[in-house]
N, CA, C and O atoms as a Maestro MAE file, in Angstrom:
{
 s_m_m2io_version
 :::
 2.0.0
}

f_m_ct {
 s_m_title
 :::
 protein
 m_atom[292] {
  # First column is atom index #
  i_m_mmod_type
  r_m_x_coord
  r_m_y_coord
  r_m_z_coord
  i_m_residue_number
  s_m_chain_name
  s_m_pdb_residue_name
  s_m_pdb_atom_name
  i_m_atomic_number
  :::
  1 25 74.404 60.386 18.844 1 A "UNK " " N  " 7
  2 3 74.716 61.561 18.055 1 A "UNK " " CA " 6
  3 2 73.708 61.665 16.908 1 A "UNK " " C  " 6
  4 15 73.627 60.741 16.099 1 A "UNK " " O  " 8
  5 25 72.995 62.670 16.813 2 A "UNK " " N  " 7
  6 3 72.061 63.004 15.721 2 A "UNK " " CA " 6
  7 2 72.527 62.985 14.333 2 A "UNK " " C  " 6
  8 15 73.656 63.389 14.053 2 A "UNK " " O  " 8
  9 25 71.701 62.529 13.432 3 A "UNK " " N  " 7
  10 3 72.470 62.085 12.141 3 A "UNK " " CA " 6
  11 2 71.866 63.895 11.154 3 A "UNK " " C  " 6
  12 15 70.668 64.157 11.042 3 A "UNK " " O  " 8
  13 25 72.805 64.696 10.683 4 A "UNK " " N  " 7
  14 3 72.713 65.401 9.595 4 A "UNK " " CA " 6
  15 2 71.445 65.367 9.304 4 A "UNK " " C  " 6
  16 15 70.989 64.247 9.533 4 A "UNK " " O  " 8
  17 25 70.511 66.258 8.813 5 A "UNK " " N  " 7
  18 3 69.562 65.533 7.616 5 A "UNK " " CA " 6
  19 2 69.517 67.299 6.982 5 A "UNK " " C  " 6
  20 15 69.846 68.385 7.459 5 A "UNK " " O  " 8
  21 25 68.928 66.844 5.686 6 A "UNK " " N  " 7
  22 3 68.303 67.778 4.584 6 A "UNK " " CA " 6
  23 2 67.499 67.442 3.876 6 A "UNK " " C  " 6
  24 15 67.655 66.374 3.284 6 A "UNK " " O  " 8
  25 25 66.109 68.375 3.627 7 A "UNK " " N  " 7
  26 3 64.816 68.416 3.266 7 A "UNK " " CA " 6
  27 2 65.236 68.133 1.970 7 A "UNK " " C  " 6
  28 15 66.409 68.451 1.774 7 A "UNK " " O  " 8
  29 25 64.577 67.570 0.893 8 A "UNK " " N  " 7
  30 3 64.024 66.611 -0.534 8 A "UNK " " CA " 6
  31 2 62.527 67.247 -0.947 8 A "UNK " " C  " 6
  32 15 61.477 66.954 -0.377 8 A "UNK " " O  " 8
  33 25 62.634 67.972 -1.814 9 A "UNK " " N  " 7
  34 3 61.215 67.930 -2.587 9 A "UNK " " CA " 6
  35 2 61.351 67.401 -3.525 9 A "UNK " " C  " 6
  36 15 62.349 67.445 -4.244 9 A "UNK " " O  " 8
  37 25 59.390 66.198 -3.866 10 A "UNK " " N  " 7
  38 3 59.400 65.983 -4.398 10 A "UNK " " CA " 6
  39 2 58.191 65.729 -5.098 10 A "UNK " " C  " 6
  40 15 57.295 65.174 -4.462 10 A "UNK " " O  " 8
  41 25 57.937 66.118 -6.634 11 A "UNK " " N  " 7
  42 3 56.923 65.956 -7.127 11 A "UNK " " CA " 6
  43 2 56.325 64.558 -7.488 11 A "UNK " " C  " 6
  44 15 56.925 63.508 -7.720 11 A "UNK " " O  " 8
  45 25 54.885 64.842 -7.472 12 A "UNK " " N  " 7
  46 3 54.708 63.268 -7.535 12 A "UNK " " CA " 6
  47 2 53.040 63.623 -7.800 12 A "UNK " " C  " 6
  48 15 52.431 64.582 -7.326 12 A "UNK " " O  " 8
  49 25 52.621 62.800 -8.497 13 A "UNK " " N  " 7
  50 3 51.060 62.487 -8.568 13 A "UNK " " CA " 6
  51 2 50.389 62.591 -7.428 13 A "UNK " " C  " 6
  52 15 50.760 61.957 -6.440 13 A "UNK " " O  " 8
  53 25 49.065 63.583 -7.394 14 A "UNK " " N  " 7
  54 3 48.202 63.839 -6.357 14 A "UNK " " CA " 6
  55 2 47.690 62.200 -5.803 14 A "UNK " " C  " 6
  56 15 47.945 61.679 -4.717 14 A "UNK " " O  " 8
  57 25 46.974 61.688 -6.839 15 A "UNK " " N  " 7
  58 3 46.605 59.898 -6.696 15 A "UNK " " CA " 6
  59 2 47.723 59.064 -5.543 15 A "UNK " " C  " 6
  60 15 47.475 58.453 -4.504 15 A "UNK " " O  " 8
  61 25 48.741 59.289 -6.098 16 A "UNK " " N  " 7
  62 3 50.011 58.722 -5.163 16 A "UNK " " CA " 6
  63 2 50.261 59.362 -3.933 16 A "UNK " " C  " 6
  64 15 50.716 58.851 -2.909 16 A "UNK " " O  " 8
  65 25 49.936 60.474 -4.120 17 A "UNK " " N  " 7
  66 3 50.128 61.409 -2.666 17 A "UNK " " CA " 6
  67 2 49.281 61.114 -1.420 17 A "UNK " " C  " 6
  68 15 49.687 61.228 -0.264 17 A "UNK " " O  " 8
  69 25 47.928 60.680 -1.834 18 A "UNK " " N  " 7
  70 3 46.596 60.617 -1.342 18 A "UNK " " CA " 6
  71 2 46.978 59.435 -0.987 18 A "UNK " " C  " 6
  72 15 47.306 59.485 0.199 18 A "UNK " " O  " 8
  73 25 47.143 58.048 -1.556 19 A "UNK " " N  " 7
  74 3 47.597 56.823 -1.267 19 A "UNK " " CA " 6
  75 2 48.486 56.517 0.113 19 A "UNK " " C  " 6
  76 15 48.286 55.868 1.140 19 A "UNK " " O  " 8
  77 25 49.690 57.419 -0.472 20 A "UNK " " N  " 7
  78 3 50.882 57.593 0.674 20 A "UNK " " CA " 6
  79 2 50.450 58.154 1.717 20 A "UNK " " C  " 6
  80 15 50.961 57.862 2.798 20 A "UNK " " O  " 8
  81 25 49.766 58.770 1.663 21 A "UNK " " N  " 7
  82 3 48.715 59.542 3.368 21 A "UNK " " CA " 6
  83 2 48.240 57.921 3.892 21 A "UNK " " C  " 6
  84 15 48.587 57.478 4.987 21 A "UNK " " O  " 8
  85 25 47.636 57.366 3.188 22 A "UNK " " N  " 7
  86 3 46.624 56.658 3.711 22 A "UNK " " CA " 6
  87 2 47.502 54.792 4.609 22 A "UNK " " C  " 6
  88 15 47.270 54.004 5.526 22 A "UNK " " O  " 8
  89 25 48.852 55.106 3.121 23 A "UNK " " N  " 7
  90 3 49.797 54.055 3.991 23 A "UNK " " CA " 6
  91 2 50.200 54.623 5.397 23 A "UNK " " C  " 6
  92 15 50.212 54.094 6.508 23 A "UNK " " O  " 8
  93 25 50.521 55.869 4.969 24 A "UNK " " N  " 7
  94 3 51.361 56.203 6.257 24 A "UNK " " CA " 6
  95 2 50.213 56.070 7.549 24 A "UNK " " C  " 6
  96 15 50.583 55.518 8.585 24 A "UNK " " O  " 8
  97 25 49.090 56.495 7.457 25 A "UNK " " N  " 7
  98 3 48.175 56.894 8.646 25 A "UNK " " CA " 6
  99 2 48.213 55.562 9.264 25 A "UNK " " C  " 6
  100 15 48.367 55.397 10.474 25 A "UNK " " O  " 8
  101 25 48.023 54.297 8.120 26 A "UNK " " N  " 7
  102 3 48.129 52.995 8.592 26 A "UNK " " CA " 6
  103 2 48.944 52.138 9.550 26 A "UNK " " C  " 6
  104 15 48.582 51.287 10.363 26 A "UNK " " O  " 8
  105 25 50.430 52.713 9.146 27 A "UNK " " N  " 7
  106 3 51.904 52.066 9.519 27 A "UNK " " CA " 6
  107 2 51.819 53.405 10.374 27 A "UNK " " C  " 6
  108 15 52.963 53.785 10.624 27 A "UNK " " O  " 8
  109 25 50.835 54.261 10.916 28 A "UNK " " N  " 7
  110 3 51.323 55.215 12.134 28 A "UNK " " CA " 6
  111 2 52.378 56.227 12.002 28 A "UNK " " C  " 6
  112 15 52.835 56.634 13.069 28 A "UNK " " O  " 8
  113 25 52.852 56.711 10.941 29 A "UNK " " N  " 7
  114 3 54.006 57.122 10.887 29 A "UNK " " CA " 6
  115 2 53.723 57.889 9.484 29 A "UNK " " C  " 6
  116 15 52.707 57.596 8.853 29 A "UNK " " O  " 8
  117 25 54.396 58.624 9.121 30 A "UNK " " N  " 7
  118 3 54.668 59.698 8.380 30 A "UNK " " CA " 6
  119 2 54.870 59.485 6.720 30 A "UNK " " C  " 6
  120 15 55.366 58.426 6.335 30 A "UNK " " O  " 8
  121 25 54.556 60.304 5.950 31 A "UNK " " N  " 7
  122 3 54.931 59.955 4.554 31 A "UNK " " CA " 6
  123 2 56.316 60.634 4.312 31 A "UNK " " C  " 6
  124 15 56.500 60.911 3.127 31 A "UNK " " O  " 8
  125 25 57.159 60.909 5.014 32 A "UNK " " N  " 7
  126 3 58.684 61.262 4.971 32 A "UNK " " CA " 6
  127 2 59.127 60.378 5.654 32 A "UNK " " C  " 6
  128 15 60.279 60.147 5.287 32 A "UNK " " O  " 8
  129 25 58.715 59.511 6.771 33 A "UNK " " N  " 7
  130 3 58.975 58.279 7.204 33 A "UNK " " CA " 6
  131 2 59.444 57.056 6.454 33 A "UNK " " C  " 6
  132 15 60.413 56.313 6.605 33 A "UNK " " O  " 8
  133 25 58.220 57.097 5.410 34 A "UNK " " N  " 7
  134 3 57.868 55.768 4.498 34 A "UNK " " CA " 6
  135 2 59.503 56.087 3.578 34 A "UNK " " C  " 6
  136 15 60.546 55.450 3.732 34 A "UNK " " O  " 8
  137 25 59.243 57.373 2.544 35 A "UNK " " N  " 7
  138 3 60.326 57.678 1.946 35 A "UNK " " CA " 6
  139 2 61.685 57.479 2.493 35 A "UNK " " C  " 6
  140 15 62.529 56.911 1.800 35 A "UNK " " O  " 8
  141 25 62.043 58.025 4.028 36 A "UNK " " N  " 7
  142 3 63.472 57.954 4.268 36 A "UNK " " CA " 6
  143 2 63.941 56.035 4.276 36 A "UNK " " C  " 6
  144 15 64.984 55.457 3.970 36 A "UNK " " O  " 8
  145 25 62.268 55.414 4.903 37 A "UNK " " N  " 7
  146 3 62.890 53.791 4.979 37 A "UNK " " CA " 6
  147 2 63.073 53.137 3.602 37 A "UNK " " C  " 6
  148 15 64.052 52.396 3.522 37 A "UNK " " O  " 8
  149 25 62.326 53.271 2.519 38 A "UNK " " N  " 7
  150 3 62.680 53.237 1.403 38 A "UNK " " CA " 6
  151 2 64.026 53.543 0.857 38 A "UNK " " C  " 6
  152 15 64.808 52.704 0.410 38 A "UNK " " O  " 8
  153 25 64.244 54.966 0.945 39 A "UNK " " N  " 7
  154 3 65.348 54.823 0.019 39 A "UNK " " CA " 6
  155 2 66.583 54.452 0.836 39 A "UNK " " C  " 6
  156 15 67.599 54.285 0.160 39 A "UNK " " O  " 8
  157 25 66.725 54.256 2.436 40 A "UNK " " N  " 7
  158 3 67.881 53.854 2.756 40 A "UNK " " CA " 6
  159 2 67.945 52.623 2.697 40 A "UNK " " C  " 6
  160 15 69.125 52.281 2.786 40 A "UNK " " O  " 8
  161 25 66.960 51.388 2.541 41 A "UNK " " N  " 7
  162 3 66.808 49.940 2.291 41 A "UNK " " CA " 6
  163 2 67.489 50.086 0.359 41 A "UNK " " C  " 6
  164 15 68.375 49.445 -0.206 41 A "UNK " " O  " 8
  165 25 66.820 50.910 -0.015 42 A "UNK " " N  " 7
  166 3 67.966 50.938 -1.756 42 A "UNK " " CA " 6
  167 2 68.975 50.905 -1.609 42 A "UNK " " C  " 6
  168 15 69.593 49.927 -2.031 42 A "UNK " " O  " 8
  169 25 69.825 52.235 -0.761 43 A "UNK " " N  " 7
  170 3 71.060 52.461 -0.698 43 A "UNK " " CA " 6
  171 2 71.482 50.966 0.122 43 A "UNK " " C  " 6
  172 15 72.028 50.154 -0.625 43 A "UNK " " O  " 8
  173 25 71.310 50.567 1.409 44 A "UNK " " N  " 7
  174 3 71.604 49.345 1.642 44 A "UNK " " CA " 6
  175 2 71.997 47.987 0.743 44 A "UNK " " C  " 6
  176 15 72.882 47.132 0.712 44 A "UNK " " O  " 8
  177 25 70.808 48.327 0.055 45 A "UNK " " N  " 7
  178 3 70.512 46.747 -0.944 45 A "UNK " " CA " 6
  179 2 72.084 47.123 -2.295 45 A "UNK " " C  " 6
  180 15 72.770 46.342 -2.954 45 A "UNK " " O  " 8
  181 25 72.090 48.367 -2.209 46 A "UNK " " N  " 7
  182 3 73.119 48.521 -3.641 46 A "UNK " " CA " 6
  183 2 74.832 48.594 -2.886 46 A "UNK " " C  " 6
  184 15 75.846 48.429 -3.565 46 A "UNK " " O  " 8
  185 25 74.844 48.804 -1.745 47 A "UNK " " N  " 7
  186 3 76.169 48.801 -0.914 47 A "UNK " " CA " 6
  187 2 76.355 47.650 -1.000 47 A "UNK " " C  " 6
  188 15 77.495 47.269 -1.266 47 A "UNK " " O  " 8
  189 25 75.254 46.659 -0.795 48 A "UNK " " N  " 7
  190 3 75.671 45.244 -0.466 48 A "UNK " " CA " 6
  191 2 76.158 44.878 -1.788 48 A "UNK " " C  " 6
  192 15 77.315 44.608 -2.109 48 A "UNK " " O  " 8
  193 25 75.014 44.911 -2.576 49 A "UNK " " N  " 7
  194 3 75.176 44.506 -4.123 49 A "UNK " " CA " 6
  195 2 77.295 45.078 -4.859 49 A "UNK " " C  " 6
  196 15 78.239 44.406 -5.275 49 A "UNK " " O  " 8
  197 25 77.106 46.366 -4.666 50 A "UNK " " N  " 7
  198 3 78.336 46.814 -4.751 50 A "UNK " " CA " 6
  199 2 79.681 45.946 -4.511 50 A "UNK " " C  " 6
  200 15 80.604 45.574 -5.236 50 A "UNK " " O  " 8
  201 25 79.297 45.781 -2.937 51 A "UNK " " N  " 7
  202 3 80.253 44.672 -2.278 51 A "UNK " " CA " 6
  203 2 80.640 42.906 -2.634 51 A "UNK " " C  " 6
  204 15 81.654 42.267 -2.353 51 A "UNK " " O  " 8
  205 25 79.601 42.555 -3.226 52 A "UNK " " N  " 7
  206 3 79.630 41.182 -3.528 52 A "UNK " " CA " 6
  207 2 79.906 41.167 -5.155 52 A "UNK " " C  " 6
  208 15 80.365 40.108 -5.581 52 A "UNK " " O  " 8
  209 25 79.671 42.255 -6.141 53 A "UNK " " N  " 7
  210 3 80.221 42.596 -6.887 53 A "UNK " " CA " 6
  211 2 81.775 42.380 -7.140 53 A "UNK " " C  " 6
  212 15 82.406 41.576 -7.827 53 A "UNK " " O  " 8
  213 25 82.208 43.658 -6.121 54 A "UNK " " N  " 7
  214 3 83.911 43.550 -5.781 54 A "UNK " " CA " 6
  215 2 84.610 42.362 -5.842 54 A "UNK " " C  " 6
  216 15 85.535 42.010 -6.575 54 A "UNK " " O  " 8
  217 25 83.770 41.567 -4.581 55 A "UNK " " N  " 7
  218 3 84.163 40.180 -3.714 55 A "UNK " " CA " 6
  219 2 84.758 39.397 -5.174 55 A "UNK " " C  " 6
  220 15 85.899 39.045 -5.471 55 A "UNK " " O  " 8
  221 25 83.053 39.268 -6.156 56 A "UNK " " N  " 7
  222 3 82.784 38.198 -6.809 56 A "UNK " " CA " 6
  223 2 84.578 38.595 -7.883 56 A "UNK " " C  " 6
  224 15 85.533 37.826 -8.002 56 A "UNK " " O  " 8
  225 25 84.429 40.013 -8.464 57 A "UNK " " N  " 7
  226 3 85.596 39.929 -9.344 57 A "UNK " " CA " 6
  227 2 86.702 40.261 -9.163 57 A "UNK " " C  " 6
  228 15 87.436 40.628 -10.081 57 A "UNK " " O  " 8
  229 25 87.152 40.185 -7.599 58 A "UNK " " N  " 7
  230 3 88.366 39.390 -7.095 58 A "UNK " " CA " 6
  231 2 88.641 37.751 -7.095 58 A "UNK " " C  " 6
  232 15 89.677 37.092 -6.995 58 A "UNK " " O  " 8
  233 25 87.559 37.474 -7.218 59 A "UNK " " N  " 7
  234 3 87.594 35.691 -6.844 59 A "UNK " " CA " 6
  235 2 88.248 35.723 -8.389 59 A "UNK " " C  " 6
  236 15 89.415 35.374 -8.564 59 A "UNK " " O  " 8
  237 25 87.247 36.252 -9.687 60 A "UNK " " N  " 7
  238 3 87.392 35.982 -10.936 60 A "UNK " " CA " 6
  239 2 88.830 36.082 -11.070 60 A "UNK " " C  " 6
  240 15 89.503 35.279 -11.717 60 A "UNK " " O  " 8
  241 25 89.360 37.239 -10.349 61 A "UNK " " N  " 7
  242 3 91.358 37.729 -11.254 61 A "UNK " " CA " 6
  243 2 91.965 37.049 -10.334 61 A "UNK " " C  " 6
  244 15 93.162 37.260 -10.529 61 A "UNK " " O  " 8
  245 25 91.773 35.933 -8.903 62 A "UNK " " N  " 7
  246 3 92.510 35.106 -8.428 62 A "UNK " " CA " 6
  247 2 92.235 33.909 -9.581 62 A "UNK " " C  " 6
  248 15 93.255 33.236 -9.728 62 A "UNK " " O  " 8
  249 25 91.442 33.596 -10.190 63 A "UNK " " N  " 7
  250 3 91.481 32.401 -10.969 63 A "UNK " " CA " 6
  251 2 90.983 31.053 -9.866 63 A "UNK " " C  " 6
  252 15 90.635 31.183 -8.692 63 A "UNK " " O  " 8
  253 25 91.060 30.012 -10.509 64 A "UNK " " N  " 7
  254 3 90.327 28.924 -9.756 64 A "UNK " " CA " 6
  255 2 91.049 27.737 -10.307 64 A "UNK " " C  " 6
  256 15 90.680 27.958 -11.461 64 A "UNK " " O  " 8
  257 25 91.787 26.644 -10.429 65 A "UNK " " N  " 7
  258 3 92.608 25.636 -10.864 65 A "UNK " " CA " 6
  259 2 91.332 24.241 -10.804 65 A "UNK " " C  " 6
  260 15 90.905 23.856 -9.715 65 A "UNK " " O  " 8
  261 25 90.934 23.721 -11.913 66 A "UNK " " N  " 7
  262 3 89.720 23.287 -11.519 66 A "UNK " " CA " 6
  263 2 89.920 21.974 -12.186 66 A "UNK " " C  " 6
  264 15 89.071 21.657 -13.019 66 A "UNK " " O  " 8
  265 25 90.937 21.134 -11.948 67 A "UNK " " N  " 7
  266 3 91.854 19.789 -12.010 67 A "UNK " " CA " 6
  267 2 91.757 19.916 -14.156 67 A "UNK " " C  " 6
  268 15 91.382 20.612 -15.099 67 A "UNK " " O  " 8
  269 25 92.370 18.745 -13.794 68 A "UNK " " N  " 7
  270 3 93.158 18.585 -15.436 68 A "UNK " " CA " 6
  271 2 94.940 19.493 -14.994 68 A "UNK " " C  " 6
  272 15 95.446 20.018 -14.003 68 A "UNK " " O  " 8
  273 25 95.335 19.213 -16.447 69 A "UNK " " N  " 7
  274 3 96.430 19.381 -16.481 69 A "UNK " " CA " 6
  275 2 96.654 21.247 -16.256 69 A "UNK " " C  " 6
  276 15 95.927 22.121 -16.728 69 A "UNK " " O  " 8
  277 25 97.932 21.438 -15.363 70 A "UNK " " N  " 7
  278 3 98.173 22.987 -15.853 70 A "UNK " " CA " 6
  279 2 99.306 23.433 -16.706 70 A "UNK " " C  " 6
  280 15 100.397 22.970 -17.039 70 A "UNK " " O  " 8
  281 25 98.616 24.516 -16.927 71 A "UNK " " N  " 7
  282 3 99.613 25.029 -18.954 71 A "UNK " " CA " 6
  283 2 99.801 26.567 -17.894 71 A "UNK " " C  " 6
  284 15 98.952 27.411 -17.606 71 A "UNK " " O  " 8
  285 25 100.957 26.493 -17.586 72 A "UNK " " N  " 7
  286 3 101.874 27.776 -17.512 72 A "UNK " " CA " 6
  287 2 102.493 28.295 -18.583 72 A "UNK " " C  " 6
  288 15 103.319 27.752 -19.317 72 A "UNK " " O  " 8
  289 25 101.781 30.017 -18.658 73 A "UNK " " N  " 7
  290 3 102.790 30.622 -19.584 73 A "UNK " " CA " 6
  291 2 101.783 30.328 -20.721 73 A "UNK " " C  " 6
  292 15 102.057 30.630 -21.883 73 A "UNK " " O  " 8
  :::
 }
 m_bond[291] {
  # First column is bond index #
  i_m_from
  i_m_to
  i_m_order
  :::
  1 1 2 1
  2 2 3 1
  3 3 4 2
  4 3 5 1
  5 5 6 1
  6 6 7 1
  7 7 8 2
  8 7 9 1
  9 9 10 1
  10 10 11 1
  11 11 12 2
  12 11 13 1
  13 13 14 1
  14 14 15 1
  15 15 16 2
  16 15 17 1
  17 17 18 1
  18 18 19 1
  19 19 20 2
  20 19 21 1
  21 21 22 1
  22 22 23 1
  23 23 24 2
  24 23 25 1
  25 25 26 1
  26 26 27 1
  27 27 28 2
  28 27 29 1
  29 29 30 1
  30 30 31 1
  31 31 32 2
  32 31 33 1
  33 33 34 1
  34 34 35 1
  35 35 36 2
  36 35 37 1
  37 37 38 1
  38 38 39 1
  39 39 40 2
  40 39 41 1
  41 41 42 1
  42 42 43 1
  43 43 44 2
  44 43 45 1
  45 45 46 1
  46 46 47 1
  47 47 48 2
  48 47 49 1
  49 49 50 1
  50 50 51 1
  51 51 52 2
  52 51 53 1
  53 53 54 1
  54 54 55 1
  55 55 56 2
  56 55 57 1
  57 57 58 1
  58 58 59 1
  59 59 60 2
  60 59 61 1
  61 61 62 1
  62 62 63 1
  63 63 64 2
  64 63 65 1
  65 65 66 1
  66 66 67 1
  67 67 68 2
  68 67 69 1
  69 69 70 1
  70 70 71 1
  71 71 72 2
  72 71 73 1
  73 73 74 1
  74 74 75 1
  75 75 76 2
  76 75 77 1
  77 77 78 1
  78 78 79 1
  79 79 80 2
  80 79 81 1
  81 81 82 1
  82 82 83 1
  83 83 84 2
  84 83 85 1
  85 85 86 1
  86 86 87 1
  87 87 88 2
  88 87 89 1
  89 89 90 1
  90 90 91 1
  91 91 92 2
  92 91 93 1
  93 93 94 1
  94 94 95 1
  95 95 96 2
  96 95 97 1
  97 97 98 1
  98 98 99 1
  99 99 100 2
  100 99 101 1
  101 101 102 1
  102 102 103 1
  103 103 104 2
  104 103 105 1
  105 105 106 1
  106 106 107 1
  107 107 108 2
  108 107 109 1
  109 109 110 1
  110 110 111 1
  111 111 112 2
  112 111 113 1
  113 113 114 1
  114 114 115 1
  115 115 116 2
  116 115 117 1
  117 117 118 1
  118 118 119 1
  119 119 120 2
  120 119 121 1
  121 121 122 1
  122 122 123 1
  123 123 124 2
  124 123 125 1
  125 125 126 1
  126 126 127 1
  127 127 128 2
  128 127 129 1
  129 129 130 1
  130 130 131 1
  131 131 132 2
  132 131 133 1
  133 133 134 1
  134 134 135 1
  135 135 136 2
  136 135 137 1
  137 137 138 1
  138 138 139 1
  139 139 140 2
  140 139 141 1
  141 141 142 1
  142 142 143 1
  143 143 144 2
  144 143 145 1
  145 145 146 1
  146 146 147 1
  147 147 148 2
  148 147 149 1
  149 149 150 1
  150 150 151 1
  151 151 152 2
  152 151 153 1
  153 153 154 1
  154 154 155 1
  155 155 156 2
  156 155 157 1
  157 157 158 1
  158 158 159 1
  159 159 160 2
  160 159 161 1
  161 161 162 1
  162 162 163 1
  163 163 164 2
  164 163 165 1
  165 165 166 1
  166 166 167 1
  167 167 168 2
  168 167 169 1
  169 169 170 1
  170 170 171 1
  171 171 172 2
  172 171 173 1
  173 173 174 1
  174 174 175 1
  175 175 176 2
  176 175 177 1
  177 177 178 1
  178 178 179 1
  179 179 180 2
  180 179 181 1
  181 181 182 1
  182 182 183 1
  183 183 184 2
  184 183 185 1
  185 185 186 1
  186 186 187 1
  187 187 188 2
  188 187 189 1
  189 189 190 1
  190 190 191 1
  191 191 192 2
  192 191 193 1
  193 193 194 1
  194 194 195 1
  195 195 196 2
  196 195 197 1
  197 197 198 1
  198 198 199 1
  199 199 200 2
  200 199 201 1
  201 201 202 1
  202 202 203 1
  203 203 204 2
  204 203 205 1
  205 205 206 1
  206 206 207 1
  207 207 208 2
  208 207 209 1
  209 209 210 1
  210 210 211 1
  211 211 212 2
  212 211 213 1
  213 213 214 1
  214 214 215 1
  215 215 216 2
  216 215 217 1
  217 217 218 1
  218 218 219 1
  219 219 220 2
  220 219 221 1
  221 221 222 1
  222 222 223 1
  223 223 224 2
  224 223 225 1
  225 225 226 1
  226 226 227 1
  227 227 228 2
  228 227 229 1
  229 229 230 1
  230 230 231 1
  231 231 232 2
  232 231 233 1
  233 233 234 1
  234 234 235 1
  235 235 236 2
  236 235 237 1
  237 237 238 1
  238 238 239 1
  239 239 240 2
  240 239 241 1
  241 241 242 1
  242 242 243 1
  243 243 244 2
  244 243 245 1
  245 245 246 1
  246 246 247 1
  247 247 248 2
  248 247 249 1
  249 249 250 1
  250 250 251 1
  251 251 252 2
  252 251 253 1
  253 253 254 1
  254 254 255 1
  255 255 256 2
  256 255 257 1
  257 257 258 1
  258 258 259 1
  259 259 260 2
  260 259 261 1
  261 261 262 1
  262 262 263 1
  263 263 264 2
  264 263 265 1
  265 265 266 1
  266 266 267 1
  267 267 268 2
  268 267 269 1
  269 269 270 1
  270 270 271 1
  271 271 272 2
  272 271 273 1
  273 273 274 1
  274 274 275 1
  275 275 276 2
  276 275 277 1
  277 277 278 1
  278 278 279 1
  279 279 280 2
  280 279 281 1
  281 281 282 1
  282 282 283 1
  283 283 284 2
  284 283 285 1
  285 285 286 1
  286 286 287 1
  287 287 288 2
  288 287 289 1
  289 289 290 1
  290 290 291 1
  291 291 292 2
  :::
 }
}
């Protein structure tokens, strides 16, 4: 099943533009290519991040009993 998409403009330095031609011609593939793998490796990297976030401050409000005596209350 084909995924949605919608066009992004975006301004950017001619220098950088010229560059990004020259990656892309390299890696064979497109300078909307380069961009879409980019920013979905962000969104990836921050879902995860997000998630281990969560994880981590559930562990924190279960608490951890880490020997010595316990003081209830």
């Amino acid at each position: 099943m084909p995924v949605a998409t919608q066009n992004l403009t975006l301004k950017l330095p001619a220098d950088t533009i010229r560059k990004a031609k020259i990656v892309a011609a390299e890696r064979g593939t497109s300078i909307s290519a380069l961009v879409t793998r980019k920013i979905e490796e962000i969104v990836g990297e921050d879902a995860a991040y997000q998630s281990a976030k969560r994880r981590a401050f559930e562990w924190l409000a279960h608490g951890w009993h880490l020997g010595g005596e316990r003081r209830d209350g």
